[in-house]
C-alpha positions as a printed NumPy array, in Angstrom:
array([[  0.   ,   0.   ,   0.   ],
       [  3.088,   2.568,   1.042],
       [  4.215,   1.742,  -2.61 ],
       [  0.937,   2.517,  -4.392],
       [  0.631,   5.983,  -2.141],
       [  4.133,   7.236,  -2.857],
       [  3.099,   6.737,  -6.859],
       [  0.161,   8.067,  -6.535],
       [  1.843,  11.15 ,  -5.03 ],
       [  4.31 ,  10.793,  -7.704],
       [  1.882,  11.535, -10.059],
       [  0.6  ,  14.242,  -9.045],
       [  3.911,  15.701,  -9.123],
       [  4.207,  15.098, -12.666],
       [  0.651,  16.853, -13.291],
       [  2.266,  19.796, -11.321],
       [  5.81 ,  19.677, -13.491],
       [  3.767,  19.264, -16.625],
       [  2.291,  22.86 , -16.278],
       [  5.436,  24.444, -14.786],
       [  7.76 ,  23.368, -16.718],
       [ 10.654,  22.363, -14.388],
       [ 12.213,  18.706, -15.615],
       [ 14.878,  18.242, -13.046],
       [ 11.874,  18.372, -10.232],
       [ 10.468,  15.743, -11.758],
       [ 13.727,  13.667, -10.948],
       [ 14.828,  15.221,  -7.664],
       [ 10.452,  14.154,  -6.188],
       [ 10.696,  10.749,  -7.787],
       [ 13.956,   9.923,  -6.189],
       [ 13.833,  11.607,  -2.953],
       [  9.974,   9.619,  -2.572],
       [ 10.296,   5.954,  -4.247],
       [ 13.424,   3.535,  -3.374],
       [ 13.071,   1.009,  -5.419],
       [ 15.461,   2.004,  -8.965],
       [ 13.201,  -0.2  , -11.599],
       [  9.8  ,   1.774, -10.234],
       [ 11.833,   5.309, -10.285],
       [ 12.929,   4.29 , -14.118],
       [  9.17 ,   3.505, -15.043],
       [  8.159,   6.558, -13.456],
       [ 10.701,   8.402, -15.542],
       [  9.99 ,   6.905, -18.741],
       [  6.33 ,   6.69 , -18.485],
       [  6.373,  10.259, -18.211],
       [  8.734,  11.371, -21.085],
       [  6.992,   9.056, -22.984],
       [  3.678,  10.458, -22.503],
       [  4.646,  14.234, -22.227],
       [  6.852,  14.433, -25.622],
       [  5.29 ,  13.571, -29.143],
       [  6.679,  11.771, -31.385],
       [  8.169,  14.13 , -34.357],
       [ 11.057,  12.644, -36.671],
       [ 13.701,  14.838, -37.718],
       [ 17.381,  14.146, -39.076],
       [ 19.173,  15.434, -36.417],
       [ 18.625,  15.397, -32.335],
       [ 17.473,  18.243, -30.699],
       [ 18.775,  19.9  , -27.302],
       [ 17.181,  18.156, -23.699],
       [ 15.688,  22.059, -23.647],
       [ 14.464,  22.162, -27.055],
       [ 12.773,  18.861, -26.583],
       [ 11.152,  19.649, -23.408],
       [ 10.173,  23.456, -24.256],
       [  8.335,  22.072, -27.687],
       [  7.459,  18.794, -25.928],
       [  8.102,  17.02 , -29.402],
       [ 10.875,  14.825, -30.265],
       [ 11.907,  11.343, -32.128],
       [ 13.389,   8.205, -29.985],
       [ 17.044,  10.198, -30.134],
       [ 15.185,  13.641, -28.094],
       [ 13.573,  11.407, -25.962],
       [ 16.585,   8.707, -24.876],
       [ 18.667,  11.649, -24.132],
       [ 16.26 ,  13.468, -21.838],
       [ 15.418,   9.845, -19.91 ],
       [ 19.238,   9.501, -20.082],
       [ 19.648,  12.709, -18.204],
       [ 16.917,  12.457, -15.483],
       [ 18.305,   8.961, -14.707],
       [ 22.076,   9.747, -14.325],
       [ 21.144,  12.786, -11.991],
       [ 19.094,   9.906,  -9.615],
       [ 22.279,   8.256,  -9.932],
       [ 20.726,   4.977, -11.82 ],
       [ 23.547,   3.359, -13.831],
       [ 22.296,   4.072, -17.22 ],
       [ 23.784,   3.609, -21.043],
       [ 22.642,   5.358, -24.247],
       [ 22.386,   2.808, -27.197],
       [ 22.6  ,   4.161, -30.936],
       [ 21.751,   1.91 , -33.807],
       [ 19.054,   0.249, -36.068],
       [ 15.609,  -1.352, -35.58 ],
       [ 14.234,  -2.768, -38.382],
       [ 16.584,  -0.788, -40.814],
       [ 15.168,   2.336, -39.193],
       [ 17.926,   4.287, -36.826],
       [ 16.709,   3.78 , -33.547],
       [ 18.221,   5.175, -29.755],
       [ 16.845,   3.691, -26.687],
       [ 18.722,   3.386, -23.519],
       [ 19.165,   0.471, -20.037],
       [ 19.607,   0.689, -17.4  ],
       [ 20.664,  -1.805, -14.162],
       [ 17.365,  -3.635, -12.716],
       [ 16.849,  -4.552,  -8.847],
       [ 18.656,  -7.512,  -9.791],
       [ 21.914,  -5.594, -11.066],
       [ 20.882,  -6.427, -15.18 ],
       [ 21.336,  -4.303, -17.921],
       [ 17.737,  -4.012, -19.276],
       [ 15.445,  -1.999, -21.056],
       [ 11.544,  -1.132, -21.336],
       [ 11.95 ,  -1.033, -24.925],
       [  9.289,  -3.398, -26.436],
       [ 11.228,  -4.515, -29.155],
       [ 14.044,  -5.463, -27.377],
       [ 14.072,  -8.549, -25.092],
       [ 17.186,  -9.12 , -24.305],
       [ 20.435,  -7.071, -25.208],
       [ 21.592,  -7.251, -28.873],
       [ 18.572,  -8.23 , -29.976],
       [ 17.198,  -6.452, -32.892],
       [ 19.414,  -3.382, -32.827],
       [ 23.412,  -3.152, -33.369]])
Protein backbone atom coordinates (compact mmCIF):
# COMPACT_ATOMS: atom_id res chain seq x y z
CA UNK A 1 0.00 0.00 0.00
CA UNK A 2 3.09 2.57 1.04
CA UNK A 3 4.22 1.74 -2.61
CA UNK A 4 0.94 2.52 -4.39
CA UNK A 5 0.63 5.98 -2.14
CA UNK A 6 4.13 7.24 -2.86
CA UNK A 7 3.10 6.74 -6.86
CA UNK A 8 0.16 8.07 -6.53
CA UNK A 9 1.84 11.15 -5.03
CA UNK A 10 4.31 10.79 -7.70
CA UNK A 11 1.88 11.53 -10.06
CA UNK A 12 0.60 14.24 -9.05
CA UNK A 13 3.91 15.70 -9.12
CA UNK A 14 4.21 15.10 -12.67
CA UNK A 15 0.65 16.85 -13.29
CA UNK A 16 2.27 19.80 -11.32
CA UNK A 17 5.81 19.68 -13.49
CA UNK A 18 3.77 19.26 -16.62
CA UNK A 19 2.29 22.86 -16.28
CA UNK A 20 5.44 24.44 -14.79
CA UNK A 21 7.76 23.37 -16.72
CA UNK A 22 10.65 22.36 -14.39
CA UNK A 23 12.21 18.71 -15.61
CA UNK A 24 14.88 18.24 -13.05
CA UNK A 25 11.87 18.37 -10.23
CA UNK A 26 10.47 15.74 -11.76
CA UNK A 27 13.73 13.67 -10.95
CA UNK A 28 14.83 15.22 -7.66
CA UNK A 29 10.45 14.15 -6.19
CA UNK A 30 10.70 10.75 -7.79
CA UNK A 31 13.96 9.92 -6.19
CA UNK A 32 13.83 11.61 -2.95
CA UNK A 33 9.97 9.62 -2.57
CA UNK A 34 10.30 5.95 -4.25
CA UNK A 35 13.42 3.54 -3.37
CA UNK A 36 13.07 1.01 -5.42
CA UNK A 37 15.46 2.00 -8.96
CA UNK A 38 13.20 -0.20 -11.60
CA UNK A 39 9.80 1.77 -10.23
CA UNK A 40 11.83 5.31 -10.28
CA UNK A 41 12.93 4.29 -14.12
CA UNK A 42 9.17 3.51 -15.04
CA UNK A 43 8.16 6.56 -13.46
CA UNK A 44 10.70 8.40 -15.54
CA UNK A 45 9.99 6.91 -18.74
CA UNK A 46 6.33 6.69 -18.49
CA UNK A 47 6.37 10.26 -18.21
CA UNK A 48 8.73 11.37 -21.09
CA UNK A 49 6.99 9.06 -22.98
CA UNK A 50 3.68 10.46 -22.50
CA UNK A 51 4.65 14.23 -22.23
CA UNK A 52 6.85 14.43 -25.62
CA UNK A 53 5.29 13.57 -29.14
CA UNK A 54 6.68 11.77 -31.39
CA UNK A 55 8.17 14.13 -34.36
CA UNK A 56 11.06 12.64 -36.67
CA UNK A 57 13.70 14.84 -37.72
CA UNK A 58 17.38 14.15 -39.08
CA UNK A 59 19.17 15.43 -36.42
CA UNK A 60 18.63 15.40 -32.34
CA UNK A 61 17.47 18.24 -30.70
CA UNK A 62 18.77 19.90 -27.30
CA UNK A 63 17.18 18.16 -23.70
CA UNK A 64 15.69 22.06 -23.65
CA UNK A 65 14.46 22.16 -27.05
CA UNK A 66 12.77 18.86 -26.58
CA UNK A 67 11.15 19.65 -23.41
CA UNK A 68 10.17 23.46 -24.26
CA UNK A 69 8.33 22.07 -27.69
CA UNK A 70 7.46 18.79 -25.93
CA UNK A 71 8.10 17.02 -29.40
CA UNK A 72 10.88 14.82 -30.26
CA UNK A 73 11.91 11.34 -32.13
CA UNK A 74 13.39 8.21 -29.98
CA UNK A 75 17.04 10.20 -30.13
CA UNK A 76 15.19 13.64 -28.09
CA UNK A 77 13.57 11.41 -25.96
CA UNK A 78 16.58 8.71 -24.88
CA UNK A 79 18.67 11.65 -24.13
CA UNK A 80 16.26 13.47 -21.84
CA UNK A 81 15.42 9.85 -19.91
CA UNK A 82 19.24 9.50 -20.08
CA UNK A 83 19.65 12.71 -18.20
CA UNK A 84 16.92 12.46 -15.48
CA UNK A 85 18.30 8.96 -14.71
CA UNK A 86 22.08 9.75 -14.33
CA UNK A 87 21.14 12.79 -11.99
CA UNK A 88 19.09 9.91 -9.62
CA UNK A 89 22.28 8.26 -9.93
CA UNK A 90 20.73 4.98 -11.82
CA UNK A 91 23.55 3.36 -13.83
CA UNK A 92 22.30 4.07 -17.22
CA UNK A 93 23.78 3.61 -21.04
CA UNK A 94 22.64 5.36 -24.25
CA UNK A 95 22.39 2.81 -27.20
CA UNK A 96 22.60 4.16 -30.94
CA UNK A 97 21.75 1.91 -33.81
CA UNK A 98 19.05 0.25 -36.07
CA UNK A 99 15.61 -1.35 -35.58
CA UNK A 100 14.23 -2.77 -38.38
CA UNK A 101 16.58 -0.79 -40.81
CA UNK A 102 15.17 2.34 -39.19
CA UNK A 103 17.93 4.29 -36.83
CA UNK A 104 16.71 3.78 -33.55
CA UNK A 105 18.22 5.17 -29.76
CA UNK A 106 16.84 3.69 -26.69
CA UNK A 107 18.72 3.39 -23.52
CA UNK A 108 19.16 0.47 -20.04
CA UNK A 109 19.61 0.69 -17.40
CA UNK A 110 20.66 -1.81 -14.16
CA UNK A 111 17.36 -3.64 -12.72
CA UNK A 112 16.85 -4.55 -8.85
CA UNK A 113 18.66 -7.51 -9.79
CA UNK A 114 21.91 -5.59 -11.07
CA UNK A 115 20.88 -6.43 -15.18
CA UNK A 116 21.34 -4.30 -17.92
CA UNK A 117 17.74 -4.01 -19.28
CA UNK A 118 15.44 -2.00 -21.06
CA UNK A 119 11.54 -1.13 -21.34
CA UNK A 120 11.95 -1.03 -24.93
CA UNK A 121 9.29 -3.40 -26.44
CA UNK A 122 11.23 -4.52 -29.15
CA UNK A 123 14.04 -5.46 -27.38
CA UNK A 124 14.07 -8.55 -25.09
CA UNK A 125 17.19 -9.12 -24.30
CA UNK A 126 20.44 -7.07 -25.21
CA UNK A 127 21.59 -7.25 -28.87
CA UNK A 128 18.57 -8.23 -29.98
CA UNK A 129 17.20 -6.45 -32.89
CA UNK A 130 19.41 -3.38 -32.83
CA UNK A 131 23.41 -3.15 -33.37
Amino acid sequence: MKNEIIIIICLLCIVNISIAGDIELLADIIDRNVKDQETKVFLIDTFIENTIEYEYHYHPKSITTTWRTKKGDCTDKTLIKYYLLKRMEIPVRLVHGYLWDEKHDFYLFKDNNNTWTSFEPYVTQVGYGVW
